[in-house]
C-alpha positions in Angstrom: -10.1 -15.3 1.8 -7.8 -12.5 0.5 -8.3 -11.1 -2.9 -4.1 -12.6 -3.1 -4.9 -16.1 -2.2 -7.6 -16.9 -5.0 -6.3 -18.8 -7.5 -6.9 -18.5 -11.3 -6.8 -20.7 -14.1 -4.6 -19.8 -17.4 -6.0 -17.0 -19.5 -9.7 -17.5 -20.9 -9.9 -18.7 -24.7 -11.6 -16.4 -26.9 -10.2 -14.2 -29.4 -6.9 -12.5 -28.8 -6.1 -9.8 -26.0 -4.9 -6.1 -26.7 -1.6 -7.0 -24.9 2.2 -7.4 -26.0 2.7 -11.0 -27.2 6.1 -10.9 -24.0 3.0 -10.7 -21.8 0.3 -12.6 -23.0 2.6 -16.0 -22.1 0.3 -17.5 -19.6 1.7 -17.0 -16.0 1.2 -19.3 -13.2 -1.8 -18.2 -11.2 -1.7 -16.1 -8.1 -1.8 -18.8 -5.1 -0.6 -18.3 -1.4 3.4 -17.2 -1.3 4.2 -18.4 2.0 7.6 -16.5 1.5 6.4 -13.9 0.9 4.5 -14.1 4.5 7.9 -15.2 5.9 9.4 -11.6 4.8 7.1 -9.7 6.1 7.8 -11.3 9.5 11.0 -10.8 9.2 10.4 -7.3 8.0 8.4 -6.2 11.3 10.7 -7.0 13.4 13.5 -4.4 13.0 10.1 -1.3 13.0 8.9 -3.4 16.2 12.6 -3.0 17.5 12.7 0.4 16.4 9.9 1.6 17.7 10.4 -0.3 21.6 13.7 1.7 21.5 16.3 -1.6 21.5 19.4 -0.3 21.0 21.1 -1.8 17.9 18.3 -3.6 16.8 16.8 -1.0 14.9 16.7 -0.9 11.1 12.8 0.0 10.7 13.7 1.9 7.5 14.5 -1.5 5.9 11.6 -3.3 7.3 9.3 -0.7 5.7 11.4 -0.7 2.6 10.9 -4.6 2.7 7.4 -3.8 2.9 7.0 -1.5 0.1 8.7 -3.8 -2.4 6.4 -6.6 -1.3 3.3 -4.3 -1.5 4.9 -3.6 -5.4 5.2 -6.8 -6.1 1.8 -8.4 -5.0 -0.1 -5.3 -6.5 2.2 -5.8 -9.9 1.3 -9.6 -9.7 -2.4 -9.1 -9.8 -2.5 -6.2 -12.2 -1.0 -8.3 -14.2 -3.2 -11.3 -13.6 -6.3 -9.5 -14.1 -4.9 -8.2 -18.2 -3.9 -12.1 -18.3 -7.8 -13.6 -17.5 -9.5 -10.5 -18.5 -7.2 -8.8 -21.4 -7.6 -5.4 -20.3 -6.9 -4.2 -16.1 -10.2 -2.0 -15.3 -8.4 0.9 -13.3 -11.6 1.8 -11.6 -12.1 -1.5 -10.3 -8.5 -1.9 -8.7 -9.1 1.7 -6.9 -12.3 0.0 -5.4 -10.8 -3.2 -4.5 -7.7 -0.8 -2.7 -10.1 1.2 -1.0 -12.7 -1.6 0.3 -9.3 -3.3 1.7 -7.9 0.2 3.2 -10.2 2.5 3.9 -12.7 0.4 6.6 -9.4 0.2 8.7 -8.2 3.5 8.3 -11.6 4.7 9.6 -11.3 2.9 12.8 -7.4 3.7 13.6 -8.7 7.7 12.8 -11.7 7.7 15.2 -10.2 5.7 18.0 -7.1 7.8 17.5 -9.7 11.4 17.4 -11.4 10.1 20.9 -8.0 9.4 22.7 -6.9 12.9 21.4 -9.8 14.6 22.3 -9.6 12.9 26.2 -6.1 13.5 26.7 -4.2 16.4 24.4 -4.5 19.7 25.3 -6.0 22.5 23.1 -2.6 23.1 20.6 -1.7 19.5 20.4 -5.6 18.7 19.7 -5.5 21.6 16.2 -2.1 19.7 15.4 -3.7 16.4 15.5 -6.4 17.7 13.3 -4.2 18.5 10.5 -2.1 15.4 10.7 -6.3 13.4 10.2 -6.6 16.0 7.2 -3.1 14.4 6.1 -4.2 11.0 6.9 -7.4 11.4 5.0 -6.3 12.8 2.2 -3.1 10.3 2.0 -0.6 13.0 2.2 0.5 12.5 5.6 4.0 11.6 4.5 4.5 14.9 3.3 2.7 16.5 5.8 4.7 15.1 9.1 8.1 15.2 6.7 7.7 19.0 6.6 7.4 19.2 11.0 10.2 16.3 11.7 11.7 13.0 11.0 9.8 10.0 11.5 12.3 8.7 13.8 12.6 11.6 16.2 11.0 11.9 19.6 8.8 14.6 19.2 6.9 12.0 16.9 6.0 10.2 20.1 3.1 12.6 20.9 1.6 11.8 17.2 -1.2 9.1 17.2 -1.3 9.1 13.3 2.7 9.1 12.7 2.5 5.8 11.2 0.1 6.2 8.0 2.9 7.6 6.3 3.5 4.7 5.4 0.2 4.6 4.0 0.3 7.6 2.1 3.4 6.5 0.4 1.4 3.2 -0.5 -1.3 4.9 -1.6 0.5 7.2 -3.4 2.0 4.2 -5.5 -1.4 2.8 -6.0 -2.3 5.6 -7.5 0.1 6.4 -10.4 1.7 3.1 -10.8 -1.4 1.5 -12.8 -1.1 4.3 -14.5 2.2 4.3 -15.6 1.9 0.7 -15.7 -1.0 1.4 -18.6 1.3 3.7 -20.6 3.9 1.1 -20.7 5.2 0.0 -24.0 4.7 -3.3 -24.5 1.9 -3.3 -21.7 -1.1 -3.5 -24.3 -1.3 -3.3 -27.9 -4.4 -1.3 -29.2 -6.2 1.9 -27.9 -6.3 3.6 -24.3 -7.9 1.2 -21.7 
């Protein structure tokens, strides 16, 4: 079951959390948003239209924007669950639970991607391929295949890892926004967490 399906009760009793009293109201608990799954279907379509090349039905840029404000939202949600049940957000922990969710994937996509590259580029597209899984690895890739071309053009047809760009920009996110989130006035009351 998805760490986003679990439901919660209200906040535990007990004395009183380091938070702003506008966020210590309980909130309803985390449950399944079928909605929300209704977006994203109706997000993928315009990138699967983009990316089979049907004219006028593109629009991939807003189904990835779609994406990202879905991905901000859910991630906002449970940070903000876990200060309501726990009073404090452990940032260490949310980086684990993000890269036991991410990283097993983006393992398999990089080596299936590194044999088919191996088998069938040649020896300059093979070194170029290499830096765009440096890229991917290190969650830069946006800015790395941003500095050769758009996204969008053709020449990005001949790069197996194109997509985590997308990733990168998520990961970027999930990186400094509990972060910034933490800063926050009105976010805590208290000490550093």
């Amino acid at each position: 079951m998805s760490e986003l399906a679990v439901q919660t009760g209200p906040a535990q009793a007990g004395p009183a959390p380091l938070i702003a009293p506008s966020l210590a109201k309980a909130r309803p608990a985390l449950a399944y948003r079928p909605e929300i799954d209704g977006l994203r279907a109706l997000a993928v379509l315009p990138v699967l239209f983009t990316h089979a090349g049907f004219a006028g039905l593109g629009g991939g840029h807003l189904g990835v924007d779609v994406f990202f404000v879905i991905s901000g939202y859910l991630i906002t949600a449970i940070l903000l669950r876990e200060l309501d049940r726990e009073g404090r957000v452990s940032i260490i922990d949310f980086y684990e639970r993000r890269a036991r969710r991410i990283l097993p994937v983006l393992f398999v996509v990089v080596a299936v991607s590194f044999v088919a590259a191996w088998i069938v580029m040649l020896p300059k597209e093979f070194r170029d391929f290499g830096q765009s899984m440096v890229a991917t690895g290190s969650f830069l890739s946006n800015v790395f295949f941003a500095s050769e071309n758009g996204y969008f053009l053709r020449a990005g047809d001949f790069k197996p890892l194109l997509h985590t760009w997308s990733l990168s920009v998520e990961e970027q996110f999930y990186l400094v926004f509990p972060l910034l989130l933490a800063g926050w006035p009105g976010w805590r009351r208290g000490g550093s967490r």
